[in-house]
C-alpha positions as a printed NumPy array, in Angstrom:
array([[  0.   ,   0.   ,   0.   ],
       [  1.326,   3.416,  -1.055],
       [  2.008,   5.35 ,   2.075],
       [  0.412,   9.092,   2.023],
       [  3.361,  11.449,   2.068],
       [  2.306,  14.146,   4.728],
       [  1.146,  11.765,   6.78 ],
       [  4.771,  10.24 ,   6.945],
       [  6.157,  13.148,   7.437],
       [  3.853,  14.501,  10.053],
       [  5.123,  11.067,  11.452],
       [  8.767,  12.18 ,  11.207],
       [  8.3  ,  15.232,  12.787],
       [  6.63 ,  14.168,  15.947],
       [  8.841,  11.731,  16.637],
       [ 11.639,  14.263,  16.39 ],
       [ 13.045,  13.297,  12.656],
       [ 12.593,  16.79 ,  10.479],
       [ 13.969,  16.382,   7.445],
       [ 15.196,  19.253,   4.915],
       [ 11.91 ,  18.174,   2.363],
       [  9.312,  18.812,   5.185],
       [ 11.014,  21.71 ,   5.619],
       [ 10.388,  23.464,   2.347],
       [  7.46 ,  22.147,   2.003],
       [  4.425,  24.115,   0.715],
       [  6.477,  27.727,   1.992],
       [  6.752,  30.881,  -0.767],
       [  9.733,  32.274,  -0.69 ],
       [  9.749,  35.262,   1.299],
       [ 11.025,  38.981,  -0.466],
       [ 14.385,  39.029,  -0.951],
       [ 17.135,  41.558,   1.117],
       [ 20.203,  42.816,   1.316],
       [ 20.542,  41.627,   4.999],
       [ 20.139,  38.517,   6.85 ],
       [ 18.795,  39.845,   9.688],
       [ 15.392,  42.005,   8.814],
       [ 14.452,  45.127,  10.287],
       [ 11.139,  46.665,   9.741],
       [  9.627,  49.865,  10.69 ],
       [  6.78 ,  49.91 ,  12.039],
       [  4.218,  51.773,  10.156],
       [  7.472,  53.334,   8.615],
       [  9.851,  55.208,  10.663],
       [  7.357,  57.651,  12.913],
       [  9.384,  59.087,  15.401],
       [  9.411,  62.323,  13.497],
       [  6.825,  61.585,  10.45 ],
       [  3.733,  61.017,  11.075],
       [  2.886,  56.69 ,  10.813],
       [  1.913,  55.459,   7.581],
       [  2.889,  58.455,   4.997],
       [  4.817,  58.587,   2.346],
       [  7.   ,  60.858,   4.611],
       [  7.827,  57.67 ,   7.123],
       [  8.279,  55.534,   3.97 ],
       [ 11.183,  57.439,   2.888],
       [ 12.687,  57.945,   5.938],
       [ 12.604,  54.107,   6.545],
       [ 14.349,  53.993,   3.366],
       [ 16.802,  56.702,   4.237],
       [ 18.132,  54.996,   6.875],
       [ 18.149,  51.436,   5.368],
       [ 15.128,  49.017,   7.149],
       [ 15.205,  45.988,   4.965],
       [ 10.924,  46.347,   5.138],
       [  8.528,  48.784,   6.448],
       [  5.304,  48.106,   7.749],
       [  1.852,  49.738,   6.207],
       [ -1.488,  49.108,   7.361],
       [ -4.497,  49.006,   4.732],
       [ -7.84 ,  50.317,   4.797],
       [-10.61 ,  50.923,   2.443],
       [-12.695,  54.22 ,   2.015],
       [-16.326,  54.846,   1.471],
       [-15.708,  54.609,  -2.333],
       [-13.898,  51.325,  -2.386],
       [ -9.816,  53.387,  -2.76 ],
       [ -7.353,  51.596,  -0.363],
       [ -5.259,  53.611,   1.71 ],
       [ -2.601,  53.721,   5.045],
       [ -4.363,  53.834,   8.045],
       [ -3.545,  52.071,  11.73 ],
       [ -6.81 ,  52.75 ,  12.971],
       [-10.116,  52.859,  11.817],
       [-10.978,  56.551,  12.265],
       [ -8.833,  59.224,  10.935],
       [ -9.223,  61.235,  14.343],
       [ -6.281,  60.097,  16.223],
       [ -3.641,  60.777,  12.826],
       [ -5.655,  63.851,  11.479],
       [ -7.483,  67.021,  11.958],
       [-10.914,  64.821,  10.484],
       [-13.28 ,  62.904,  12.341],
       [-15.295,  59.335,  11.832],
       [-13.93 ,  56.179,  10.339],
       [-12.18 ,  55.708,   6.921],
       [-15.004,  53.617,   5.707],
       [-17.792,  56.568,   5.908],
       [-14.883,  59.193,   3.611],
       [-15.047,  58.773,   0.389],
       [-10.954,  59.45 ,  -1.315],
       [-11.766,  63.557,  -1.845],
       [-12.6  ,  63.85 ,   1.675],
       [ -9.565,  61.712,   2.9  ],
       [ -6.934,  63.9  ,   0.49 ],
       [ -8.119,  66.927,   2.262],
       [ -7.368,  65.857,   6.065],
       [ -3.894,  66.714,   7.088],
       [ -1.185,  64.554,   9.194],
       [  1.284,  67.172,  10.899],
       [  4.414,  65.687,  11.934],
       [  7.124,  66.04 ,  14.468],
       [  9.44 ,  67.899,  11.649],
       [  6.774,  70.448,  11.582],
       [  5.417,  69.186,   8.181],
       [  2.013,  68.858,   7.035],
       [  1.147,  65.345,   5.304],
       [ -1.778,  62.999,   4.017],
       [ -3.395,  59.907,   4.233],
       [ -1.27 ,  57.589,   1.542],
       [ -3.263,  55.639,  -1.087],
       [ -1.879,  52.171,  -1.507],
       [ -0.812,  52.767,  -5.155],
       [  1.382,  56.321,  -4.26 ],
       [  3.023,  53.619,  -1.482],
       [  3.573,  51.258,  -3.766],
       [  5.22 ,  53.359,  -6.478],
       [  7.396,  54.405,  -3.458],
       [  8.746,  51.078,  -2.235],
       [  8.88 ,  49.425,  -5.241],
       [ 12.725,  47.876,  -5.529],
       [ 13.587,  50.057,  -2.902],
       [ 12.135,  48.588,   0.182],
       [ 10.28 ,  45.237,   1.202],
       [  6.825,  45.902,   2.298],
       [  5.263,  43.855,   5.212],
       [  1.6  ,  44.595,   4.622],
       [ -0.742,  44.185,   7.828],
       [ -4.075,  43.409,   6.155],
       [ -6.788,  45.642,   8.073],
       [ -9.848,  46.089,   6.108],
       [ -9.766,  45.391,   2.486],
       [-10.669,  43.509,  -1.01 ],
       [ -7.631,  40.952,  -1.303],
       [ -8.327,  40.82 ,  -5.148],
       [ -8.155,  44.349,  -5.712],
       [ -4.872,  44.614,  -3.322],
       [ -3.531,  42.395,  -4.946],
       [ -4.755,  43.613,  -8.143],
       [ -2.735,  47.017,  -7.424],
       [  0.285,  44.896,  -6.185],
       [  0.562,  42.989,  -9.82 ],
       [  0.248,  46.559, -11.697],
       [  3.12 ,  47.467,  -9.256],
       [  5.222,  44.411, -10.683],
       [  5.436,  43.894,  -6.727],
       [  4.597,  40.357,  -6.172],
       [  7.701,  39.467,  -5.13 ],
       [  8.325,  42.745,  -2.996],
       [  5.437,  42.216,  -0.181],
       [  5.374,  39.822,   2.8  ],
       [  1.214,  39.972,   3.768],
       [ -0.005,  39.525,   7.708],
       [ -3.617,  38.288,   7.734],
       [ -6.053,  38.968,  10.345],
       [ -8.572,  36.029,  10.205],
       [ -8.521,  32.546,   8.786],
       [-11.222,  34.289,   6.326],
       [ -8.134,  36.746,   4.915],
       [ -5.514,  33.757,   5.019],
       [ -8.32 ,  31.996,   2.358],
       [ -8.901,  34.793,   0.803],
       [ -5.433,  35.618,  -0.085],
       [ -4.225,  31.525,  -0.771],
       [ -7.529,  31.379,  -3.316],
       [ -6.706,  34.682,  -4.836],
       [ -2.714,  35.396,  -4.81 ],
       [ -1.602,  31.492,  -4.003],
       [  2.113,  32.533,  -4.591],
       [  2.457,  35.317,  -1.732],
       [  4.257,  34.36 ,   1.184],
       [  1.64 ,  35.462,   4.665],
       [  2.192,  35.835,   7.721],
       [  0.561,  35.754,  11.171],
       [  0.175,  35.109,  14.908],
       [  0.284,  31.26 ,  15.821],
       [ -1.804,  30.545,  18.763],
       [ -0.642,  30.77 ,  22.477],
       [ -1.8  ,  27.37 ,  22.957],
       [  0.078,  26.132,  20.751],
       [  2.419,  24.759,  22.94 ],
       [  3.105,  21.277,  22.058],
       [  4.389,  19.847,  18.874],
       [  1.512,  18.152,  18.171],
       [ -0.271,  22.051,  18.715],
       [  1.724,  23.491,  16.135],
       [  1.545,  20.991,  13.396],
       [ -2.564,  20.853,  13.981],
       [ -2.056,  24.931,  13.111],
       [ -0.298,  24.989,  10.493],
       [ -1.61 ,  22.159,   8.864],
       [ -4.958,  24.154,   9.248],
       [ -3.143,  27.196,   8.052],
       [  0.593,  26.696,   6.76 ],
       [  2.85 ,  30.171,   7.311],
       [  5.665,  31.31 ,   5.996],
       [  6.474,  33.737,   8.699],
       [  4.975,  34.327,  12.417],
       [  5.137,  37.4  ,  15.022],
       [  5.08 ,  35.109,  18.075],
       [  7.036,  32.185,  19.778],
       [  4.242,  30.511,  22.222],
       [  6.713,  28.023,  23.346],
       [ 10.261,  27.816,  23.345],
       [ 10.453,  24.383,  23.063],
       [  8.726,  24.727,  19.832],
       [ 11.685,  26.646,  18.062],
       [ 13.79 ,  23.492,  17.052],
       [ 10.686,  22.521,  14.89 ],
       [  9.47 ,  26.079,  13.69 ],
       [ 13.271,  26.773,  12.483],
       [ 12.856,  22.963,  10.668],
       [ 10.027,  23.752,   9.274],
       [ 11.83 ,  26.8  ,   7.383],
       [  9.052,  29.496,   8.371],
       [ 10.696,  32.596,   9.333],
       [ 10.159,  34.624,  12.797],
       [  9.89 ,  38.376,  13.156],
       [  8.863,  39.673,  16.65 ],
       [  7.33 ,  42.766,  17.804],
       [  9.038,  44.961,  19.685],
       [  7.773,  47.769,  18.664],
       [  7.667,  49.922,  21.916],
       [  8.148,  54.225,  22.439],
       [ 10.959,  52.788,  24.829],
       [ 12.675,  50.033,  22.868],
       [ 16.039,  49.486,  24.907],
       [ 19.293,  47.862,  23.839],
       [ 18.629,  44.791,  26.699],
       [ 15.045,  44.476,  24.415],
       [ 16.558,  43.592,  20.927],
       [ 19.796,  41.656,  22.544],
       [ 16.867,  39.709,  24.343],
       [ 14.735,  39.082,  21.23 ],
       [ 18.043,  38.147,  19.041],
       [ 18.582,  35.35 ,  21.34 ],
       [ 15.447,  33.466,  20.482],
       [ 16.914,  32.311,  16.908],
       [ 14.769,  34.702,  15.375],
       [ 15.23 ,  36.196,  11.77 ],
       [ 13.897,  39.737,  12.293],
       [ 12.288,  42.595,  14.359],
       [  9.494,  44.693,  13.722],
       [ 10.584,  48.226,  15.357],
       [  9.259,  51.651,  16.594],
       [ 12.998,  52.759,  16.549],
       [ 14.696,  51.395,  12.828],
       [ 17.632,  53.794,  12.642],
       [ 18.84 ,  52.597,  16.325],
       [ 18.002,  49.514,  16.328],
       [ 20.168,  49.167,  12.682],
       [ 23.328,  51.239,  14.446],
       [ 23.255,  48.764,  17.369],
       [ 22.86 ,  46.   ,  14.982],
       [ 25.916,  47.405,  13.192],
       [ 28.462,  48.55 ,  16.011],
       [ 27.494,  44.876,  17.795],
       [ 28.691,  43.412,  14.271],
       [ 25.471,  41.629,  14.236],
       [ 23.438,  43.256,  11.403],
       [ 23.314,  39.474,   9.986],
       [ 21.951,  38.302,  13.28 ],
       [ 23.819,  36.211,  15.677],
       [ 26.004,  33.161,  14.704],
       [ 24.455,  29.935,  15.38 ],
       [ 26.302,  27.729,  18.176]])
């Protein structure tokens, strides 16, 4: 009798064998960069410009994070744009959510920044046109239409440019039916703490990258498995002690409130290609 192949290897894993074709299995290659070790601003670098504008894009790219993190939104007439939140209040001098402005009215509200600048609300095309070959773009997938996102990302040529977190098991379908070959991302359960836990997840919903570690015993077998881990630790008062801690974890990446630090500790520690395995 012919043996069914995932349920051998399944077999393999739990029993502590992981070999290098289990590993690659099923997993989209993730964007590709110019450093090992990936550093992403969160909602582009906002210390001084305000989150999600084209203004935070560049200076993310200025001061060379490998991705930068945009959140996406829909208006009233169906136009995606940046936005963390779902009301413009907290970013803007406008009131009410995204979803009751139609583009017009969205264009007009202003964003003022640190540098004493006055901004806008970013469409997703304008952010596209900026990152393209530039910078890696790890999309957190708010409230939107995954075929016409990814709709704008194919006129963009940026397929291969764009790392997608998914909310909800409905966007993780949404995007496998409609863009198979993008690489997503997400949060693996917290009780997910056995081996047997993790392979139940992902065989529900396979990842090529996760935010979270629920167990450390489960590291051997995530880093096996090939999926890649970027952490949050996004925080107004990121220290030093924070990233050294996260590094140690075997993880590939950080999502940051502080890039341009967080790149010159990475490069007067020597480590900007993470730390060397023992």
């Amino acid at each position: 009798m012919r043996l069914n192949v995932n349920i051998l290897l399944i077999t393999m894993v739990l029993s502590g064998f992981c070999p290098t074709v289990f590993a690659q299995q099923a997993l989209q290659p993730l964007p590709e960069s110019k450093n090992a070790f990936i550093v992403i601003a969160h909602r582009g670098s906002h210390l001084i410009k305000p989150e999600n504008t084209i203004a935070s894009i560049e200076e993310a790219i200025s001061i060379g994070a490998d991705y930068v993190e945009l959140d996406l939104r829909t208006t009233k007439d169906g136009k995606l744009v940046l936005l963390h939140n779902d009301q413009v209040d907290q970013v803007s001098n406008g009131k009410g959510k995204i979803k009751d402005l139609d583009l017009e009215e969205v264009k007009k509200l202003i964003l003022k920044g640190k540098d004493g600048g006055l901004h806008h609300i970013a469409t997703f095309q304008d952010a596209l046109k900026t990152c393209k070959d530039r910078i890696n773009i790890y999309l957190d997938f708010k409230a939107a239409d995954v075929a016409q996102a990814y709709s704008e990302i194919k006129k963009a040529g940026m397929e291969k440019e764009i790392l997608v977190y998914v909310n909800s098991s409905e966007q993780y379908a949404s995007w496998r039916k409609n863009a198979p070959k993008m690489p997503l991302m997400s949060t693996l359960s917290r009780m997910a703490v056995t081996k047997e836990d993790l392979l139940e997840s992902l065989k529900k919903m396979p990842l090529e990258a996760i935010d979270n570690i629920p167990s450390k015993e489960l590291l051997p077998i995530i880093r096996s498995m090939g999926i890649s881990i970027f952490v949050d630790v996004q925080n107004s008062s990121e220290t030093h002690e924070d990233w050294s801690a996260a590094m140690k974890k075997s993880i590939q990446g950080m999502q940051t409130d502080h890039p341009q630090a967080l790149i010159e500790y990475l490069e007067k520690n020597m480590i900007r290609n993470g730390l060397k395995e023992n």
